[in-house]
Structure formats: structure tokens, C-alpha cells
C-alpha positions in Angstrom: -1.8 7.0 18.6 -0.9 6.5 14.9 -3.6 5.4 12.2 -3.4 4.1 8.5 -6.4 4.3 6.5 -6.5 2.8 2.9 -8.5 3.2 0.5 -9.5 3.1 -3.6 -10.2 -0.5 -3.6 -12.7 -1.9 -6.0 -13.9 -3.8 -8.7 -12.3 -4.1 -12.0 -12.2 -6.2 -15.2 -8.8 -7.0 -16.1 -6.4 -4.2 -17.6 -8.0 -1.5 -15.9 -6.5 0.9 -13.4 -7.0 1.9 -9.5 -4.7 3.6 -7.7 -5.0 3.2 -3.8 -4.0 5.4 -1.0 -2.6 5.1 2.5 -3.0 8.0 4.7 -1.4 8.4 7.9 -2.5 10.3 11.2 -1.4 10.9 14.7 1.1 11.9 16.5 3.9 10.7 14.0 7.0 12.1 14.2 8.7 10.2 10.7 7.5 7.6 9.4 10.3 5.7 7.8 9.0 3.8 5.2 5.8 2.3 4.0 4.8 -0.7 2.2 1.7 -2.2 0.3 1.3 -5.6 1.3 -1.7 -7.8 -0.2 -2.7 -11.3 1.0 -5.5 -13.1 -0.9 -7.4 -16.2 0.5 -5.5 -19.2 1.0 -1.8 -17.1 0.7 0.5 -15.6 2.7 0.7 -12.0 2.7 3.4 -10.5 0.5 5.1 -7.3 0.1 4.1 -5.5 -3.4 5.7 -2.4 -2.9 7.3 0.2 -0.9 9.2 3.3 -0.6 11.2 4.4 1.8 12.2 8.2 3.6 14.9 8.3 1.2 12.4 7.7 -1.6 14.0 4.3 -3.0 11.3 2.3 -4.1 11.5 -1.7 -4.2 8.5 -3.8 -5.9 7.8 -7.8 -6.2 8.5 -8.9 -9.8 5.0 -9.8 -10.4 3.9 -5.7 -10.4 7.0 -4.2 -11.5 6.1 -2.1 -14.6 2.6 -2.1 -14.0 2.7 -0.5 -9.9 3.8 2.3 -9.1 4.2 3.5 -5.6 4.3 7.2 -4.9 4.1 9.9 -1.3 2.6 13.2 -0.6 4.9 13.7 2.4 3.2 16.8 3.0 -0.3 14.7 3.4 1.6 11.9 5.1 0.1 9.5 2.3 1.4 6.9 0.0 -0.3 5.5 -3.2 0.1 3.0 -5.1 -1.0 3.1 -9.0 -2.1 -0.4 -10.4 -2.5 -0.3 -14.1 -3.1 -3.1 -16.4 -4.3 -5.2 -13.6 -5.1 -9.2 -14.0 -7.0 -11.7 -12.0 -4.1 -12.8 -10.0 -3.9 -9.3 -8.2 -7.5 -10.0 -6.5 -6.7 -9.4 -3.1 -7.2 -7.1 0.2 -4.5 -4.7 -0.1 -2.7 -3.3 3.0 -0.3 -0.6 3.9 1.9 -0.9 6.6 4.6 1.5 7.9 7.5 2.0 9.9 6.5 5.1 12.0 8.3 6.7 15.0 5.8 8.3 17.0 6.4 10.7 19.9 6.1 7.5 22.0 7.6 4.6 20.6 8.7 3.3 16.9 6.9 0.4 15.3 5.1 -0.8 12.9 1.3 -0.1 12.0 -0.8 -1.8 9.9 -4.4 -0.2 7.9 -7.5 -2.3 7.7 -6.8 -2.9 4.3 -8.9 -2.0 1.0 -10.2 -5.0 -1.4 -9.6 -5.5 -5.0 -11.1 -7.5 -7.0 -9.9 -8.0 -10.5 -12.7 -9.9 -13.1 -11.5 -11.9 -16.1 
């Protein structure tokens, strides 16, 4: 059994700062990569970042130069640094990674972390 757990969601006014985290558990064996997805009401979800084993980090133009994604491999956990954050990144925030377990390899999903971003 493999877990995600997000969190350092909140509330902000715009141009602050939050960084999130994505922590993995279980029986993981390597988790490939690992993405921050976000989906707010009424849009599909997308993919705002992600990194892969290799390190090589891809982010949707919107966040590029204000996200950063970043890993503790040693913790098994993934953040991702939002600075100068605007109303339009109100969302709930996901990770989701590409683990092999001892069992199987697939993707897993967190319950996600909200942020809200105030004008």
C-alpha cells in the first residue's frame, strides 16, 4: 500500500508565498516521477509541475518563474514553492506519482491541499 499526503495549503492574498509538500509512504520501491496537478471548480485538472527520478523538471507556462518544484528523496517528498501567487492559482492542489511498489506500478493520487489566493 502506497500513500500521498499533501499539504501547506492555505489562504493568501495575492503575491504571497506557500510552498506545499507531497509526502510519500509504503511499501515503495521508486517512485518514478511526481507531479502537482490542480483542478479548480468548473476546470479540468491540469498538470503544474513535475519532476522526474532523473530530476528534469517540466512546468505549465502559467507558473513557470514563479513555481518551483523540488524532492527530499531521502524523505520520499516533493514540494512545490509558489511565490508571487495570483487569484487564478485558487485551486485544490494535488500530487500524483508514478510509483513501483513491491506489488505493482501505477499511479497514486493525494487528497489534495486547497489554496486559495484573495485579490
Amino acid at each position: 500500500q502506497v500513500q500521498l499526503v499533501e499539504s501547506g495549503g492555505g489562504l493568501v492574498q495575492a503575491g504571497a508565498s506557500l510552498r506545499l509538500s507531497c509526502s510519500a509512504s509504503g511499501r515503495i520501491v521508486i517512485i518514478n516521477s511526481i507531479g502537482w496537478h490542480r483542478q479548480a471548480p468548473g476546470n479540468e485538472r491540469e498538470l503544474v509541475a513535475s519532476i522526474t527520478r532523473a530530476g528534469n523538471t517540466k512546468y505549465v507556462d502559467s507558473v513557470k518563474g514563479r513555481f518551483f518544484i523540488s524532492r527530499d528523496i531521502a524523505k520520499n517528498t516533493v514540494y512545490l514553492q509558489m511565490n508571487t501567487l495570483k487569484p487564478e492559482d485558487t485551486a485544490n492542489y494535488y500530487c500524483g506519482a508514478a510509483i513501483q511498489s513491491v506489488l505493482e506500478v501505477r499511479t497514486y493520487w493525494g487528497q489534495g491541499t486547497q489554496v486559495t489566493v484573495s485579490s
